[in-house]
DOPALUM-819918 format. One line per 5 residues: number of its first residue (from 1); for each residue z, x, y of C-alpha. Coordinates in nm, 2 decimals. Layout:
<rs>
NUM) Z,X,Y | ...
</rs>
This chain:
<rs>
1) -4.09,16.99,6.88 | -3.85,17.13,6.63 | -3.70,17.50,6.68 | -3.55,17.77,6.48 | -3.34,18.00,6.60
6) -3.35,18.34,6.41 | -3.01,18.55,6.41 | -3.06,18.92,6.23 | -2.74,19.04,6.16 | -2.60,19.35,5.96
11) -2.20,19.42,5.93 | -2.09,19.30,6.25 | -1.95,18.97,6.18 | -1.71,18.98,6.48 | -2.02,19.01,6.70
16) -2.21,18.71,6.49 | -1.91,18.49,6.57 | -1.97,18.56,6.90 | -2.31,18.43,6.93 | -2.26,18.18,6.70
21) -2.02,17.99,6.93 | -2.22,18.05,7.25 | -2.49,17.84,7.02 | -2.26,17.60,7.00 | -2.20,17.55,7.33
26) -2.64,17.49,7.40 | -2.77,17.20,7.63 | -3.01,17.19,7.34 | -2.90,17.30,7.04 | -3.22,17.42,6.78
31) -3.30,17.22,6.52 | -3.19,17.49,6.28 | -3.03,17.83,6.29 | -3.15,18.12,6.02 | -2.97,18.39,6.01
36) -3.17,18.71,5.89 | -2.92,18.93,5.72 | -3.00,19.28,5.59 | -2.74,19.33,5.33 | -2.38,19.22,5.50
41) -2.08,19.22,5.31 | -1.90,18.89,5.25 | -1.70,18.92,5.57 | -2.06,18.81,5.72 | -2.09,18.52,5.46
46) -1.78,18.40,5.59 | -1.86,18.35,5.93 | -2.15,18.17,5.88 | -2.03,17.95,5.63 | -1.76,17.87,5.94
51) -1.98,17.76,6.15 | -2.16,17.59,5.88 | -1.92,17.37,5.88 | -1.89,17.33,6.28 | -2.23,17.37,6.43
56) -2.43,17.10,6.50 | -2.72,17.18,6.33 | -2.78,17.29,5.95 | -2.78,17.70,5.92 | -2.93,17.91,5.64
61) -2.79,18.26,5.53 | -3.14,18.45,5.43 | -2.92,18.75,5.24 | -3.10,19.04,5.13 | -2.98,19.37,4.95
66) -2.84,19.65,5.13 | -3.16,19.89,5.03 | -3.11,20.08,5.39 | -3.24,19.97,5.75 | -3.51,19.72,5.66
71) -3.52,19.47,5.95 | -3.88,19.39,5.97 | -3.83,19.24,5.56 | -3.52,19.05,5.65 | -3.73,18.86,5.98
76) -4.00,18.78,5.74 | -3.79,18.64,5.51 | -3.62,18.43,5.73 | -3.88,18.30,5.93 | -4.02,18.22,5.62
81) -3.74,18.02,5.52 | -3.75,17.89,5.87 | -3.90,17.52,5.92 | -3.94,17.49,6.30 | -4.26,17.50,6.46
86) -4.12,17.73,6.71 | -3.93,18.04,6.67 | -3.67,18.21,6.88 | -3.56,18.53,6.79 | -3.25,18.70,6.92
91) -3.01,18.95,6.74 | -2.64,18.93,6.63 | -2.50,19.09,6.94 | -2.59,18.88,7.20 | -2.45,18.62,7.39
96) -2.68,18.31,7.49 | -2.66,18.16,7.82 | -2.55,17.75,7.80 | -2.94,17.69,7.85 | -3.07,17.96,7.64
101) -3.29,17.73,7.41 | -3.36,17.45,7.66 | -3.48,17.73,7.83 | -3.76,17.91,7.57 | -3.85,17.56,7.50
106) -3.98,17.43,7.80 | -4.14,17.82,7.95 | -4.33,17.75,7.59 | -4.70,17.78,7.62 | -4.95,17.73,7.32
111) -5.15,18.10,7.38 | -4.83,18.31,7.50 | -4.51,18.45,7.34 | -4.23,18.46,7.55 | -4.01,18.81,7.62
116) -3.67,18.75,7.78 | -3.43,18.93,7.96 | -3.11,19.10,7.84 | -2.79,19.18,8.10 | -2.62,19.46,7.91
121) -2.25,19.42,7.86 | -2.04,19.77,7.86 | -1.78,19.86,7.60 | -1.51,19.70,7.79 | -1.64,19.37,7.87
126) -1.75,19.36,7.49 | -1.40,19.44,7.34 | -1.28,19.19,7.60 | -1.50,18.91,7.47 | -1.48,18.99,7.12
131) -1.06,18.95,7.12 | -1.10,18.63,7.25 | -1.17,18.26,7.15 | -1.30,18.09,7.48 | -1.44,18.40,7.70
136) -1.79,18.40,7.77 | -2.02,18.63,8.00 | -2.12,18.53,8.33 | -2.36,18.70,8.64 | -2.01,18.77,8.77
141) -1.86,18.96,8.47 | -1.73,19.29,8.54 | -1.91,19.58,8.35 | -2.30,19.50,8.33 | -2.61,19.66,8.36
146) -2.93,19.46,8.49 | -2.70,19.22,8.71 | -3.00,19.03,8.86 | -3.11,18.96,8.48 | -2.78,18.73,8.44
151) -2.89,18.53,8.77 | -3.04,18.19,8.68 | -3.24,18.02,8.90 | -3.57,17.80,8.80 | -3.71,17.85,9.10
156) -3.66,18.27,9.09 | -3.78,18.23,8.75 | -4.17,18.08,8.88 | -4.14,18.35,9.10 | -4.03,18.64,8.90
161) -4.17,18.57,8.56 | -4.51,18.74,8.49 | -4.76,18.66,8.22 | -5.00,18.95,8.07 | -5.14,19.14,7.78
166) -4.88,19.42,7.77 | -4.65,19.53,7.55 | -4.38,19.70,7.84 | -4.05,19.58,7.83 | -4.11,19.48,7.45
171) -3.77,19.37,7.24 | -3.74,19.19,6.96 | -3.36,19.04,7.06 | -3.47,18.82,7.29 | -3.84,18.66,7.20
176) -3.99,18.33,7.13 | -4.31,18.28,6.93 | -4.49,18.02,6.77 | -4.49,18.01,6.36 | -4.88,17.94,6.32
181) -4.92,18.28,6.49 | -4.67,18.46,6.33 | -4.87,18.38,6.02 | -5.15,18.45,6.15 | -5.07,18.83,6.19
186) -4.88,18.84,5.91 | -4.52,18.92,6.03 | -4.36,19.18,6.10 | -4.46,19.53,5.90 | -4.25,19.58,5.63
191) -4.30,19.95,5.63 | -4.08,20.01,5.91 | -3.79,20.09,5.70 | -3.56,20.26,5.94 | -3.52,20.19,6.36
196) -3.84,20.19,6.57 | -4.06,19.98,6.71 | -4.12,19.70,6.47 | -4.14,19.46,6.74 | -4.35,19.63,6.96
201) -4.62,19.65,6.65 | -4.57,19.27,6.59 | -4.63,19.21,6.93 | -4.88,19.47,6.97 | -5.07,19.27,6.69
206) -5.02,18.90,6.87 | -5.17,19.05,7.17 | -5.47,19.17,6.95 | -5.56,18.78,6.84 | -5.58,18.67,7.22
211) -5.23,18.58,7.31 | -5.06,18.74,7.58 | -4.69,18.80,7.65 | -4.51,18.56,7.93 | -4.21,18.80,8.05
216) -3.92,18.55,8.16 | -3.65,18.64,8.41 | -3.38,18.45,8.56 | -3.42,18.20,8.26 | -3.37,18.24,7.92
221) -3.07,18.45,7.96 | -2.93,18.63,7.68 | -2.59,18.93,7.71 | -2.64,19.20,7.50 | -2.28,19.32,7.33
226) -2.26,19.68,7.42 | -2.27,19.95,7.07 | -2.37,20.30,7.09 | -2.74,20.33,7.04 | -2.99,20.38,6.71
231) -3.27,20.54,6.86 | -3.36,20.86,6.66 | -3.29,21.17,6.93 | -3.57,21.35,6.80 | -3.92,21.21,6.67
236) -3.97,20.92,6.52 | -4.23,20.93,6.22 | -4.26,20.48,6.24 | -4.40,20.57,6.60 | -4.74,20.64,6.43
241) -4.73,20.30,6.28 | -4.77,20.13,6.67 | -5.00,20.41,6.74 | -5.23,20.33,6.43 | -5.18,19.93,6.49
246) -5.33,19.98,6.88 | -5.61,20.23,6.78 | -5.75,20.00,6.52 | -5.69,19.70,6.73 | -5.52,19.57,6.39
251) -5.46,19.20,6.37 | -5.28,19.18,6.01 | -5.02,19.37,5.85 | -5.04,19.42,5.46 | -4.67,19.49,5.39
256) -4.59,19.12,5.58 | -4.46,18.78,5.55 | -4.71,18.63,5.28 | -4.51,18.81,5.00 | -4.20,18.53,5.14
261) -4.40,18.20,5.12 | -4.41,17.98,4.90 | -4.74,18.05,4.73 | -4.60,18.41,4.64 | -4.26,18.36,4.54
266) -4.22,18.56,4.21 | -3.88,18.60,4.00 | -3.79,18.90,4.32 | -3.84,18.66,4.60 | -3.60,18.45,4.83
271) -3.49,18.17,4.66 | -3.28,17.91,4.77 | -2.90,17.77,4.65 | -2.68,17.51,4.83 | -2.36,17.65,4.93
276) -2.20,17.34,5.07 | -2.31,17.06,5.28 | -2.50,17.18,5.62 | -2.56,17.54,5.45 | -2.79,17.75,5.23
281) -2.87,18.06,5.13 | -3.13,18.29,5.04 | -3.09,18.68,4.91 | -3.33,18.88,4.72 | -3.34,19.23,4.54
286) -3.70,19.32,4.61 | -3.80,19.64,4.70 | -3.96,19.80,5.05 | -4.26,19.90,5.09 | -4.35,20.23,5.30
291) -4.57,20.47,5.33 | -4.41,20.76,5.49 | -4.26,21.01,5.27 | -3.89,21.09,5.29 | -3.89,21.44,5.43
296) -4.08,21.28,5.74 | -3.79,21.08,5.84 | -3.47,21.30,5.99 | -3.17,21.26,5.87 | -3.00,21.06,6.10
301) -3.27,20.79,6.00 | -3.18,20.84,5.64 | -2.81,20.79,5.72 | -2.84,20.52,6.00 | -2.65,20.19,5.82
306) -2.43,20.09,6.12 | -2.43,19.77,6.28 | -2.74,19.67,6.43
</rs>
């Protein structure tokens, strides 16, 4: 079957090179890679255009505007630009094991989306691997929380790995999915326009149409660049989205991933330009939608623009 991997990326281009290469360097590299960008500047365009030129599969650069911390548009617009059958869905700070895809791919099953695991690097280690050309992570890098994540092992993994209707443990750098049921819930919720849990909502909403989640360890294996963390100190206000999604058992979003497809496409949608052989991209200037007025978010959400 074909896959799509699905980069998001904002203004952290040294980190994008970074997991860029380690796609590079796949047992089985995806038949595509679409990188979700929410409003880089060109330093970003110019890594990917790079690897354009040296990956071994075609990449897309889905570019939208820099109208604040809207994450949940940028996914929909990529995976809408996204041809693969299968979607896997990591961020721009992470390193993928050698096996990474070959991995998702065959723990696939046709009613579950997968959740992987995610050894965390410390600042150290990162700068380390981010000043250098060949160095990758390994289960015996110094610096790393969740060791035993970074083991892999197939037979741990049959051991270990649990599937269930839960949403614990619940990130959206390091999931697999299939497309048909992405569209079936609608994508992620557009209204989510600064950090929260956008992907605990999505997946709240996959569980709601009869899927469960198949947590993978020991397989699947993905290092997470160390940066200080975006989570809001204080209260939240996009917390009541998840909490209104799993009251009402709600299966589709209305701010979601239709708007992208073809059959929508308006004069303020994605559209697509050849940049050069083996590249393409896709940027658009339309607006956000939300729901939650701006003296409900604090300000640190209002200011939050740093690399995510």
């Amino acid at each position: 079957m074909d896959v799509s991997l699905v980069v998001t990326t904002y203004n952290w281009p040294q980190a994008l090179d970074l997991t860029l290469a380690s796609v590079q360097n796949q047992s089985r590299l995806p038949d595509e890679v679409v990188v979700a960008d929410d409003g880089s500047g060109p330093e970003t365009a110019q890594v990917v255009q790079k690897w354009a030129r040296q990956l071994g599969c075609p990449i897309k650069h889905v570019w939208q505007e820099d109208g604040g911390y809207r994450l949940a548009r940028s996914r929909n617009g990529a995976i809408a630009a996204a041809r693969g059958e299968y979607l896997v869905l990591i961020d721009g700070d992470m390193v993928l094991h050698p096996r990474f895809i070959e991995d998702h791919l065959r723990c696939a099953q046709p009613d579950c989306f997968i959740q992987g695991a995610r050894p965390r690097l410390s600042q150290a280690t990162t700068e380390r691997l981010l000043g250098s050309d060949h160095a990758r992570p390994t289960l015996l890098s110094p610096g790393m929380e969740h060791r035993l994540y970074a083991l892999r092992s197939v037979l741990l993994s049959r051991l270990a790995s649990k599937t269930r209707a839960t949403l614990s443990g619940t990130q959206g750098c390091n999931q697999s999915f299939w497309r048909k049921h992405v569209l079936q819930v609608n994508g992620y919720d557009e209204r989510f326009t600064a950090w929260g849990p956008e992907d605990r909502e999505f997946a709240a909403r996959l569980l709601h149409i009869g899927l469960q989640r198949q947590y993978v360890r020991h397989r699947a294996i993905a290092f997470h660049l160390h940066h200080r963390s975006r989570a809001p100190e204080s209260y939240n206000p996009f917390d009541r989205l998840l909490s209104e999604t799993l009251l009402t058992r709600t299966v589709w979003c209305k701010h979601g991933i239709d708007s992208h497809l073809p059959s929508k496409v308006t004069s303020s949608q994605p559209i697509a330009r050849a940049l050069e052989p083996g590249i393409a991209t896709l940027s658009t200037r339309a607006e956000a939608f939300t729901d939650l007025d701006e003296r409900e978010r604090s300000p640190a959400q209002l200011a939050l623009r740093s690399p995510r």
